[in-house]
C-alpha positions as CSV (number, residue, x, y, z in Angstrom):
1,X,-3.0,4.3,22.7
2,X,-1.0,7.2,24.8
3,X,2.4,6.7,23.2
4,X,4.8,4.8,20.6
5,X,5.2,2.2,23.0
6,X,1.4,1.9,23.6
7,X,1.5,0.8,20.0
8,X,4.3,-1.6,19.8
9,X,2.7,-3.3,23.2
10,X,-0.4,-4.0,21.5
11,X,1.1,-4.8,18.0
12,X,3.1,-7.7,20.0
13,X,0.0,-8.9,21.7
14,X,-1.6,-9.4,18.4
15,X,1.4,-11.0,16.9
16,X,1.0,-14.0,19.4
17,X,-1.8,-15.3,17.2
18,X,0.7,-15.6,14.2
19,X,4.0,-16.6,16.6
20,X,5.3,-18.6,19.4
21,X,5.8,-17.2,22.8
22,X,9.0,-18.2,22.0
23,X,9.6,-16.7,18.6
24,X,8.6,-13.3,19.8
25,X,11.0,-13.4,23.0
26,X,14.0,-14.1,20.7
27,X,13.2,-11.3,18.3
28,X,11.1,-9.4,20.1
29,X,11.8,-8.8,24.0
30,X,14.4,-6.0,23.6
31,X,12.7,-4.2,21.1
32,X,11.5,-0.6,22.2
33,X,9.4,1.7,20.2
34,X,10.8,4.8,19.1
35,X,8.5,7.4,17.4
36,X,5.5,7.1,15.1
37,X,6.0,9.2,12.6
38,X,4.2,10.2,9.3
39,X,2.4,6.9,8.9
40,X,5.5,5.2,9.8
41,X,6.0,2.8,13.1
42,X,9.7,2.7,13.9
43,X,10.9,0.0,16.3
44,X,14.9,0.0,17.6
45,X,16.4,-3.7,18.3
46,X,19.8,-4.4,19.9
47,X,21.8,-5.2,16.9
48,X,22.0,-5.5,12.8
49,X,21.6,-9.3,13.0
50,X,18.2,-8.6,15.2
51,X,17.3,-6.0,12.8
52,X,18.1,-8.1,9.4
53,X,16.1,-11.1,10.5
54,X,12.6,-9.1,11.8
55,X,13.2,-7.2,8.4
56,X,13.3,-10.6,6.4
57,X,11.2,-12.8,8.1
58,X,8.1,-10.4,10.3
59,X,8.0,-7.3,8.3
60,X,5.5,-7.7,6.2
61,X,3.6,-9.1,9.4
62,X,4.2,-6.1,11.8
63,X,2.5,-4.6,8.7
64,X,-0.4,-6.0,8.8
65,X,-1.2,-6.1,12.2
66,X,-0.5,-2.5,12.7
67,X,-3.0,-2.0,9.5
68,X,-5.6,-4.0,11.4
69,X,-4.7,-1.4,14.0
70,X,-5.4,1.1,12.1
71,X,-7.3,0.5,9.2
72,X,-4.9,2.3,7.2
73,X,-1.2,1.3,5.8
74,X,1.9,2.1,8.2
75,X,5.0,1.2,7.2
76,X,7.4,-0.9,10.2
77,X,10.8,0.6,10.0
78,X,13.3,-1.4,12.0
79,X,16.2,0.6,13.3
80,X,19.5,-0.6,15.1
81,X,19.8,1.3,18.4
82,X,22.8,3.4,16.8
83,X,20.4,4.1,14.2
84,X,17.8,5.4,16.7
85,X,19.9,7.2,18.5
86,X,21.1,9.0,15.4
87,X,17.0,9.8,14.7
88,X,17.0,10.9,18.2
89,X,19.5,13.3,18.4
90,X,17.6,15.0,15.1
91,X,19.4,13.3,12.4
92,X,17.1,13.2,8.9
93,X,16.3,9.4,8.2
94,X,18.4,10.1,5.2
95,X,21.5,9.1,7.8
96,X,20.7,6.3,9.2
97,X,20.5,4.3,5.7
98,X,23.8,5.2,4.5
99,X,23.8,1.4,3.0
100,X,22.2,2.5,0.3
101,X,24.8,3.5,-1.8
102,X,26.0,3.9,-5.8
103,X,28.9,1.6,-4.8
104,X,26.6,-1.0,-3.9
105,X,24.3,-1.1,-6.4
106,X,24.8,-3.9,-8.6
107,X,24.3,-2.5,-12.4
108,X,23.5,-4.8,-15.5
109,X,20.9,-4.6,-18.4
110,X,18.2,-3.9,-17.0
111,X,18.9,-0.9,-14.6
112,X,22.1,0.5,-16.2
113,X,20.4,4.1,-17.9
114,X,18.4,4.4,-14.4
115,X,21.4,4.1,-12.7
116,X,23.6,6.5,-15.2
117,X,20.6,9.1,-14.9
118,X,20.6,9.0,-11.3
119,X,24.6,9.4,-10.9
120,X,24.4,12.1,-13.4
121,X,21.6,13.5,-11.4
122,X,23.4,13.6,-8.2
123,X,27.2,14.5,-9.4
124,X,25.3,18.2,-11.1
125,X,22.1,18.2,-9.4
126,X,19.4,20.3,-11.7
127,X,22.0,20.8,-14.7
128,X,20.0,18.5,-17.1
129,X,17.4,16.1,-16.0
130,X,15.2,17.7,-13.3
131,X,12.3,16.0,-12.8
132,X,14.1,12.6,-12.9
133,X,11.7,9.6,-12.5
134,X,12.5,6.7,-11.9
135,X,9.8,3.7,-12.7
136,X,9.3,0.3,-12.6
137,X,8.1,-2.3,-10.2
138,X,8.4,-3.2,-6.5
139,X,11.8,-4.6,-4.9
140,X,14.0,-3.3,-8.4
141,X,15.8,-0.8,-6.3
142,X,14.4,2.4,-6.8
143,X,14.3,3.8,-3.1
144,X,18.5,2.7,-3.4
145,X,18.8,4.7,-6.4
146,X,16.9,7.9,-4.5
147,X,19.0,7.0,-1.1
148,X,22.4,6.9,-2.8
149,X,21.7,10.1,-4.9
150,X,20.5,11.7,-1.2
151,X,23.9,10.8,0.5
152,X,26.2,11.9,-2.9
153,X,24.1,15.4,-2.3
154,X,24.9,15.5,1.5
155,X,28.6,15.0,0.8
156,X,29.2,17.5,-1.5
157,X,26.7,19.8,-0.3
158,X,27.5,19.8,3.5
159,X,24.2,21.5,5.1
160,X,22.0,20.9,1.7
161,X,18.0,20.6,3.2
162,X,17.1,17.1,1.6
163,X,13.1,16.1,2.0
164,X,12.8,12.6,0.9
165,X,9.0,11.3,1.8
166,X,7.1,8.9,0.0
167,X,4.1,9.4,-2.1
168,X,1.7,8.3,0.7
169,X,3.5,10.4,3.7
170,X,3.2,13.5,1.4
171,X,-0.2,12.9,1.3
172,X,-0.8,12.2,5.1
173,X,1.8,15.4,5.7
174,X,-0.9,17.7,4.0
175,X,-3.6,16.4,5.9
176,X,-2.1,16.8,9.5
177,X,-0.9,20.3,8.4
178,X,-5.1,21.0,6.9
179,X,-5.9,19.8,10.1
180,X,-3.5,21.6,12.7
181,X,-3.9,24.7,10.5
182,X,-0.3,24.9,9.3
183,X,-0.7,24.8,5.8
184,X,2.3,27.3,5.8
185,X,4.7,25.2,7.6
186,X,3.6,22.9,5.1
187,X,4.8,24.6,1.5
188,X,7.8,25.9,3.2
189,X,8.9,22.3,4.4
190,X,8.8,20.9,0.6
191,X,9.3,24.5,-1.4
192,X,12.8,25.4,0.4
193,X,13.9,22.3,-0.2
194,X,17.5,21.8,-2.1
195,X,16.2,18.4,-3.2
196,X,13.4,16.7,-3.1
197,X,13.2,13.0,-3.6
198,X,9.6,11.8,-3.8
199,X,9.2,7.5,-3.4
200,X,6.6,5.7,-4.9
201,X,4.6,9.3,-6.4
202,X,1.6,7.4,-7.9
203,X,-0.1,7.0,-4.3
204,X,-1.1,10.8,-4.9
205,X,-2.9,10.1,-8.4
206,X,-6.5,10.5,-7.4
207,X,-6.3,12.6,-4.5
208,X,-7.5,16.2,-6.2
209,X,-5.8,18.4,-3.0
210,X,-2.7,16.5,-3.0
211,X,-2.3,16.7,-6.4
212,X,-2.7,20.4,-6.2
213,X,-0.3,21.0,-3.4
214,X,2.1,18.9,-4.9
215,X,1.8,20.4,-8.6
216,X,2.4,24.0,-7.0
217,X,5.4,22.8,-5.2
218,X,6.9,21.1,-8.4
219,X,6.3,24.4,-10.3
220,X,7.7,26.4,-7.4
221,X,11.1,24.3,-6.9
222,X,11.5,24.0,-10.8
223,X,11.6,27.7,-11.1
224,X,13.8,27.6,-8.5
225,X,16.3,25.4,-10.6
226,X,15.5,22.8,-7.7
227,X,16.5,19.0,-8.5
228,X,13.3,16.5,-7.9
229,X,13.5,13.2,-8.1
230,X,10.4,10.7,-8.2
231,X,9.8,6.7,-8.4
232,X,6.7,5.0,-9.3
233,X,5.9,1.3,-10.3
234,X,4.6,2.9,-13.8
235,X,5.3,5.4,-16.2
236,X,3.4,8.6,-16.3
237,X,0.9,7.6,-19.1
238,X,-0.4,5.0,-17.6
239,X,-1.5,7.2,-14.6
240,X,-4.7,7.6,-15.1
241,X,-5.7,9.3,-12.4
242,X,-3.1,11.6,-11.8
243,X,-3.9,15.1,-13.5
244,X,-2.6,16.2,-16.8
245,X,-0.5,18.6,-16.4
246,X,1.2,17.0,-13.6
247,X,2.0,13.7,-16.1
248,X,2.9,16.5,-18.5
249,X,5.5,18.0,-15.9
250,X,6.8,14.4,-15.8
251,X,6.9,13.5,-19.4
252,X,9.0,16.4,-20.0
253,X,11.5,15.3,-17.4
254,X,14.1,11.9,-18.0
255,X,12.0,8.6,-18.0
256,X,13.9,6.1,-16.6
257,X,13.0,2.3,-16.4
258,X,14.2,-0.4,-14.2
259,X,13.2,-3.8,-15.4
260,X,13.7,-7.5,-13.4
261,X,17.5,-8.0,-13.7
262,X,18.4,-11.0,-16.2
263,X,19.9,-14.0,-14.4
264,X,23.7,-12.8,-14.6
265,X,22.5,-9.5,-12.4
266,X,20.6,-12.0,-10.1
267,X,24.1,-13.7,-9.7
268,X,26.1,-10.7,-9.3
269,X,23.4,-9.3,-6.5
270,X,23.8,-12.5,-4.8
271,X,27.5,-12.4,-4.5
272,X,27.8,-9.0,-3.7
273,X,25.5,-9.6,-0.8
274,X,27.0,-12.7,0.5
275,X,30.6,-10.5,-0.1
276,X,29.5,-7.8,2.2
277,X,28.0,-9.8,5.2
278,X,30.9,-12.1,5.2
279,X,29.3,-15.2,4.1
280,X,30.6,-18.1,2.1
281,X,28.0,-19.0,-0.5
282,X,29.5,-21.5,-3.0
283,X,28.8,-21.0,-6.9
284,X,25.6,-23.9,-7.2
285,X,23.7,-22.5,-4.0
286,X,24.3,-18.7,-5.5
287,X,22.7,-20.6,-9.3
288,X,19.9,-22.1,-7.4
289,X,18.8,-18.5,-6.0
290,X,19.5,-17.1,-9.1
291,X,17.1,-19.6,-11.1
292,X,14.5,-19.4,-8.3
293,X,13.5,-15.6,-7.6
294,X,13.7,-13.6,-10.6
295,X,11.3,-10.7,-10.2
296,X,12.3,-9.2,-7.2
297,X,15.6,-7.8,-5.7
298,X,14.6,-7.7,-1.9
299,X,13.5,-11.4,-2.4
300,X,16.8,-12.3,-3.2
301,X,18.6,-10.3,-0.6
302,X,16.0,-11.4,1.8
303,X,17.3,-15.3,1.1
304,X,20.9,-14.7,1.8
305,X,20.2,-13.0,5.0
306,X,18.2,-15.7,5.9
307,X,20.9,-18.7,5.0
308,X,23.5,-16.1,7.1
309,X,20.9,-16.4,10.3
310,X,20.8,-20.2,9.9
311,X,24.3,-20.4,9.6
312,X,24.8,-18.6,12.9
313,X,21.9,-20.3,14.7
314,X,21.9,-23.6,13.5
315,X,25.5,-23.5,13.7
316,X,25.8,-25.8,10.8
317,X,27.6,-25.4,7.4
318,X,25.4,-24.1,4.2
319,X,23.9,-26.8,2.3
320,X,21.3,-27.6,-0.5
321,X,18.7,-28.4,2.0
322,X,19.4,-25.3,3.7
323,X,19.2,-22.9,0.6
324,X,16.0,-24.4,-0.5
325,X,14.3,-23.8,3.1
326,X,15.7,-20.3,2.9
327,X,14.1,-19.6,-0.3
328,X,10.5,-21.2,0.2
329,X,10.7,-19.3,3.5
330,X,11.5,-15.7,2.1
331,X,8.5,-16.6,-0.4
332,X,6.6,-17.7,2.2
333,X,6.2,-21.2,0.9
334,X,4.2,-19.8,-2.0
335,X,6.8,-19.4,-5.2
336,X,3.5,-17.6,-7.0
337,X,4.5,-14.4,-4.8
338,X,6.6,-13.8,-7.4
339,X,3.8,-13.1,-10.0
340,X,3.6,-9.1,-10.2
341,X,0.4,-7.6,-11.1
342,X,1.9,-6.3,-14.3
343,X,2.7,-10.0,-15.3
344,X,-0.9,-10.3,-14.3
345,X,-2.7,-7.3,-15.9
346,X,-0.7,-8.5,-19.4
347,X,-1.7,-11.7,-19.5
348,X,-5.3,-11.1,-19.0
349,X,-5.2,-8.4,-21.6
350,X,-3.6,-11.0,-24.2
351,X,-6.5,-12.8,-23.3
352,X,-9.3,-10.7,-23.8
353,X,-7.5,-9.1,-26.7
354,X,-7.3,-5.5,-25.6
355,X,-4.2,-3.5,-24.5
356,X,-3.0,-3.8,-20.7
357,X,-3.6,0.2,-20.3
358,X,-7.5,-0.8,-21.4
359,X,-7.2,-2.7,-18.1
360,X,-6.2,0.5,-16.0
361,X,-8.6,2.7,-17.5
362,X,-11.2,4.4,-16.2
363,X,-13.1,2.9,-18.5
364,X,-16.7,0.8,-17.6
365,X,-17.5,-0.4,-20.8
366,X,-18.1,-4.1,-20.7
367,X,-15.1,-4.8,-22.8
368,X,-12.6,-3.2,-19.9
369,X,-14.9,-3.8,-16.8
370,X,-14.7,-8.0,-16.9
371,X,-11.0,-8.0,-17.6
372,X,-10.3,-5.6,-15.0
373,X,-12.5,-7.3,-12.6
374,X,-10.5,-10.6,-13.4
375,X,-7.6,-9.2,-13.1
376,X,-8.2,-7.7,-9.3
377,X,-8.8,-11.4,-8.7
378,X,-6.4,-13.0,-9.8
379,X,-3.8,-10.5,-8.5
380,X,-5.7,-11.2,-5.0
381,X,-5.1,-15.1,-5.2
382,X,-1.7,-15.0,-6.9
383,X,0.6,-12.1,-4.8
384,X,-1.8,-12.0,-1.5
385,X,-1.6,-8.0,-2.2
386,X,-4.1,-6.2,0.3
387,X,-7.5,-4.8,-1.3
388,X,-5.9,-0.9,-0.9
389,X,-2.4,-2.2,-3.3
390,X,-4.4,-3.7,-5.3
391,X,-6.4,-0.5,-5.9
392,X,-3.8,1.7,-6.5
393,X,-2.6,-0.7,-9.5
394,X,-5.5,0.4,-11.2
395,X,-6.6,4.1,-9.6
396,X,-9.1,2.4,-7.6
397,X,-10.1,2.6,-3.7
398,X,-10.1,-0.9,-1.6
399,X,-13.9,-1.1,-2.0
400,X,-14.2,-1.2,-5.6
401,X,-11.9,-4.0,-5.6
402,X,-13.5,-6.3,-3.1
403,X,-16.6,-5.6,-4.8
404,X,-14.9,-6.4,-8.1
405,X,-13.8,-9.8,-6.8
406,X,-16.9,-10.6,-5.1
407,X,-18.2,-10.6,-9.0
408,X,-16.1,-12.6,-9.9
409,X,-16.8,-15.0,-7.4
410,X,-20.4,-14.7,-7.9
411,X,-19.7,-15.7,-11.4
412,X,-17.6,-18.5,-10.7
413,X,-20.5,-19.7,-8.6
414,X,-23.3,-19.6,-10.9
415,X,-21.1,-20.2,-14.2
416,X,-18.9,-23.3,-14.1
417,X,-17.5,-22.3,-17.5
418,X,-16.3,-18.9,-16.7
419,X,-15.0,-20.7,-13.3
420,X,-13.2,-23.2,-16.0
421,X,-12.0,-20.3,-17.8
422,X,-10.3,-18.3,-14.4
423,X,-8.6,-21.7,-13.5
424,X,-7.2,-21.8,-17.3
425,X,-5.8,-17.9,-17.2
426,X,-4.5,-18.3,-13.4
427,X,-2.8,-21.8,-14.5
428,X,-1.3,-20.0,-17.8
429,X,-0.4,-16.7,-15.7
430,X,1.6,-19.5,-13.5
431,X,3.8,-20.8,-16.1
432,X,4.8,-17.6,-17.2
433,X,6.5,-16.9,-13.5
């Protein structure tokens, strides 16, 4: 593959074994590629309507094609052609996500001190909480928290050098600079930073040179009385692979957690939504949503974007039918995608008796090695998470956790009660979503 749009060409061609012809000219045929960029593919369409429906409905699909491209994760981003131009003309990525603000961001119980920290964070950058990190699990809005303290920064600090990367980017950012020699371009990128903001940080645990780079970078900007801002889908101490004294570092920052919002936030979310693409969504259909998808704010966002693109293609008024479609569609007709390994990893550990960090230990002793094998998978069978997510839950590579569920499946095979006995945890695991 030559060039960006080598990629997309061949991405497309291997999307026609998942879509119609015709699927993929309406959402596809204008789309261009744009740049490939630190393990991310980004794709300009026409318009935000384009944009908001590949977002809700293929993303996750582009996904993983372009990991069987690769054999690595790369993340789509879909831009509106405003929003490429914008990257074009040199624009940080920061810019073109300007949605993503404080004033959007619908607080209630469960998110109110993450999002107190983070406007304290970003009104007096470095005054008190520096590291700030942010935790809890996918779709909660963590990246909206970092986003909306990036563009508070960029206003008050007009020319302020912002470095927002994810966990996995940093990593693949030192390797391309080990490679091309330019280890110094490197350090000076992330240590003259005025703010570094740091997404998903436990994809470095593990990874002994990243780890290093990243701890001498922290030390450096800290000195420096340099804000930093990090998000992970765990608290520190239950990092077990990420060095000591880099947890430590972390620990001695502001812990902040962001649990599932209660059913009155799921409301409010829902409204606000609807409010700010102009859509009528009448009180019951807003109650249904509420009391269907509970664990995950993009799921829910993802459902009233979808009932706005019926609306305009179908041309027909919202109704029951359609908001039930809408939702089995943004689940993909599977309502266990809303079991999150941590549901997952807790339940087995009541099971087995033994705390949920016994689970992600390093640990092989017999009494953390079956649980933790069960609980790869059953996380495999209940969210559909790839081998290399599921490892990271757990400090583990991909192989070790198709090897763990081949165990398991072994097991099942020769053992009919310990078969019985998967069937009974997945079934319990179930009711609890």
């Amino acid at each position: 593959m030559n060039s960006a749009q080598d990629v997309l060409n061949n991405l497309l061609k291997l999307l026609e074994k998942d879509l119609s012809k015709t699927t993929i000219s309406t959402w596809f045929a204008d789309a261009r590629a744009v740049a490939f960029q630190q393990n991310s593919f980004y794709i300009a369409v026409p318009n935000l309507f384009s944009k908001q429906m590949i977002e809700t409905r293929y993303k996750t699909m582009l996904e993983e094609r372009l990991f069987d491209m690769f054999s690595s994760e790369v993340n789509a981003v879909i831009l509106t052609e405003e929003e490429a131009a914008a990257m074009s003309a040199g624009e940080s990525s920061e810019d073109v996500f300007d949605e993503f603000t404080f004033e959007r961001f619908v607080v209630g119980p469960s998110n109110r001190f993450a999002y107190a920290a983070a406007m304290a964070v970003a009104e007096k950058p470095a005054h008190q909480y520096n590291p700030l990190y942010i935790y809890g699990d996918s779709g909660l809005g963590k990246t909206h928290l970092l986003r909306a303290i990036s563009n508070v920064i960029r206003k008050n600090m007009p020319g302020a050098k912002i470095v927002y990367i994810t966990g996995e980017d940093f990593t693949h950012d030192l390797i391309a600079a080990i490679r091309a020699q330019k280890m110094e371009e490197f350090r000076v990128k992330y240590r003259q930073a005025d703010l570094l903001l740091i997404d998903d940080i436990q994809f470095i645990a593990g990874k002994k040179q990243t780890e290093e780079e990243f701890f001498y970078t922290f030390d450096e900007l800290y000195k420096g009385k340099i804000q930093m801002v990090v998000t992970a889908d765990r608290p520190p101490k239950e990092m077990y692979t990420l060095e000591n004294r880099i947890r430590s570092r972390f620990e001695a920052g502001l812990l902040a957690d962001i649990q599932p919002p209660d059913y009155e936030t799921r409301m409010a979310i829902i409204q606000n939504k609807a409010d700010l693409m102009g859509l009528e969504l009448a009180e019951p259909f807003c109650q249904y949503i509420a009391s269907s998808i509970k664990a995950n704010i993009r799921q829910i966002e993802g459902t009233v974007k979808m009932l706005m693109a019926k609306q305009n293609l179908l041309h027909q008024p919202i109704d029951i039918d359609m908001v039930s479609d809408a939702i089995k569609a943004v689940l993909r007709d599977n309502p266990e995608i809303m079991m999150t390994p941590s549901l997952i990893i807790t339940e087995i550990a009541k099971y087995y008796g033994i705390e949920p960090d016994v689970i992600r230990s390093v640990s092989r002793r017999k009494e953390a090695l079956v649980p933790r094998q069960v609980a790869m998978y059953v996380i495999r069978e209940k969210t559909g998470l790839s081998l290399p997510e599921i490892g990271r839950e757990f400090g583990k590579d991909h192989t070790t956790v198709m090897n763990a569920i081949r165990k398991v499946e072994d097991r099942m095979a020769k053992d009919p009660d310990f078969k019985t006995l998967i069937k009974d945890l997945s079934a319990n695991i179930s009711d609890k979503g």
